[in-house]
N, C-alpha and C positions, 0 to 999 in steps of 0.2 A: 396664928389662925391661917391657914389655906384660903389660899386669893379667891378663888370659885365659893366658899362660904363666906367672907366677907362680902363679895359683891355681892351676894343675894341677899344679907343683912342689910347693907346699905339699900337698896332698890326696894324692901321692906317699910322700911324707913322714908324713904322719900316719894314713891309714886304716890299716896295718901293725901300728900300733899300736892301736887299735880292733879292729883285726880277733879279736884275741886276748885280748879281754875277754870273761870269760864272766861272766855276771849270773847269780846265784843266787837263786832264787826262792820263795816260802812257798808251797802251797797255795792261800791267801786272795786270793794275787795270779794264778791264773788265773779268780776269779770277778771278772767286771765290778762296779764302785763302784755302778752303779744299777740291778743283778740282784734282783729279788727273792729276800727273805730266803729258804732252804733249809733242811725240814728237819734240824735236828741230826746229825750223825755219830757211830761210836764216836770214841772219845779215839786218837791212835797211840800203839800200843805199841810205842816205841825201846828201854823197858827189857827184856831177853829173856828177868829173872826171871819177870815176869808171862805168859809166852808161854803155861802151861798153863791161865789163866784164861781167856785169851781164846780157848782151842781147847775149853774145856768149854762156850763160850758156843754153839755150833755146830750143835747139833742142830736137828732142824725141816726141812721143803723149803728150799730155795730160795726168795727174794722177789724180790721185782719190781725194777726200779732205778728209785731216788729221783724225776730227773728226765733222760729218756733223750737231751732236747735243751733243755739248758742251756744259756744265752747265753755264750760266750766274750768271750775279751779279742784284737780283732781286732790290736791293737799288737805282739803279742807273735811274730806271725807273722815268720818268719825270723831269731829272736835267737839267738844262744847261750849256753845257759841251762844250770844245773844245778839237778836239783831231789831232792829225798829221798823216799825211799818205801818201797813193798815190790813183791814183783813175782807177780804173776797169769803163770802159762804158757799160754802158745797153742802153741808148736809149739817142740818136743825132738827134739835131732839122734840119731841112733844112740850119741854118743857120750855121752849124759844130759847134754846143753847147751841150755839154754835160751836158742833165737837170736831170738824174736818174743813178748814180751808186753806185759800192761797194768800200767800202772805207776799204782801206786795210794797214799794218803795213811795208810791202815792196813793191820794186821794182819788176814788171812781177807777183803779186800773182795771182790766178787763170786765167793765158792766158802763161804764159813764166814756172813756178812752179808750184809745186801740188798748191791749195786751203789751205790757213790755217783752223784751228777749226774755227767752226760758229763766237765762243765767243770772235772770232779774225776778224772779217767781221761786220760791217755796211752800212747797204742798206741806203743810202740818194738820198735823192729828192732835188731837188732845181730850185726857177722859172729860173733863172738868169742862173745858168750853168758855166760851164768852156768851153774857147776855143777848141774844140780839140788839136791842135796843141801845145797846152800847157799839157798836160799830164805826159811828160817824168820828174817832178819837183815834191814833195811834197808838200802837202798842209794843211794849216789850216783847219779844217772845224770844225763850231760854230752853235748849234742848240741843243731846247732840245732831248735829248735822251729818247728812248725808248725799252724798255727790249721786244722786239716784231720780232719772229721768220719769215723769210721771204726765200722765196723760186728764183733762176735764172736758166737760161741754164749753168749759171759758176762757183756757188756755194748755200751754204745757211750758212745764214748770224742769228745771235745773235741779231743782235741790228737793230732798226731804225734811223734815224734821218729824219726830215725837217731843210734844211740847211738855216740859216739865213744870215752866211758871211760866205765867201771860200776866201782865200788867202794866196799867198806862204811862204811854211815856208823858214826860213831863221835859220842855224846855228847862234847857240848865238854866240856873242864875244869870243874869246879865253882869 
């Protein structure tokens, strides 16, 4: 068999199964390795005991955000990623669904805390949406990513996504 048709066979064969890899991602790993250091952030709150702490921490105006254009990680452009978080609304359907927000690394970031750096922010879309009323919880959110700078009234965000599944995260087992 001609090497030029076998590797097209083989490549056949295996991206299928790549395709359907999604990569889960820290936070840490949307700051580039040789971004200068950023101010500190709060801690996330994944435990939802502490949620009345972190809502008394609140009062005050509004601050400024951290850093509005934070160096990204141009790699990560086009992966399919899943990554944890909490979710900032931008835009609620009539039926109190939340189909467009910022997807953020804590609790209250830009509405309760200053805005983190951009390269800490992902603007996702989604048909489906989240309840409102479910927002005060962390979530999954699974889509490919994109290294694409985007602008709100609440921040600006590093990254895109089109969300494929949302779903709550859940602390591992101890």
């Amino acid at each position: 068999m001609p090497r030029p048709l076998l590797a097209a066979l083989l490549l056949t064969l295996v991206l299928p199964s790549w395709a359907g890899v999604v990569r889960e991602l820290t936070w840490a790993e949307l700051v580039p390795a040789d971004a200068p250091p950023q101010a500190s952030s709060p801690a996330p709150v994944h435990d939802l005991s502490q949620l009345a702490d972190a809502l008394a921490a609140e009062s005050g105006p509004a601050a400024q955000q951290q850093a509005p254009a934070a160096p990204v990680v141009a790699a990560l452009d086009g992966q399919a990623v899943k990554l944890p978080g909490y979710i900032v609304p931008l835009d609620v359907t009539d039926e109190g669904r939340v189909t467009e927000f910022l997807l953020v690394p804590y609790f209250g970031a830009c509405i309760h805390v200053p805005p983190p750096p951009s390269n800490q922010i992902v603007h996702v879309s989604s048909e489906l949406g989240v309840r409102l009323d479910a927002l005060y919880q962390p979530f999954w959110i699974e889509g490919p990513l994109r290294v694409e700078a985007s602008s709100s009234e609440l921040a600006e965000a590093g990254y895109r996504m089109a969300a494929d599944k949302i779903y709550p995260y859940e602390l591992p087992d101890s």
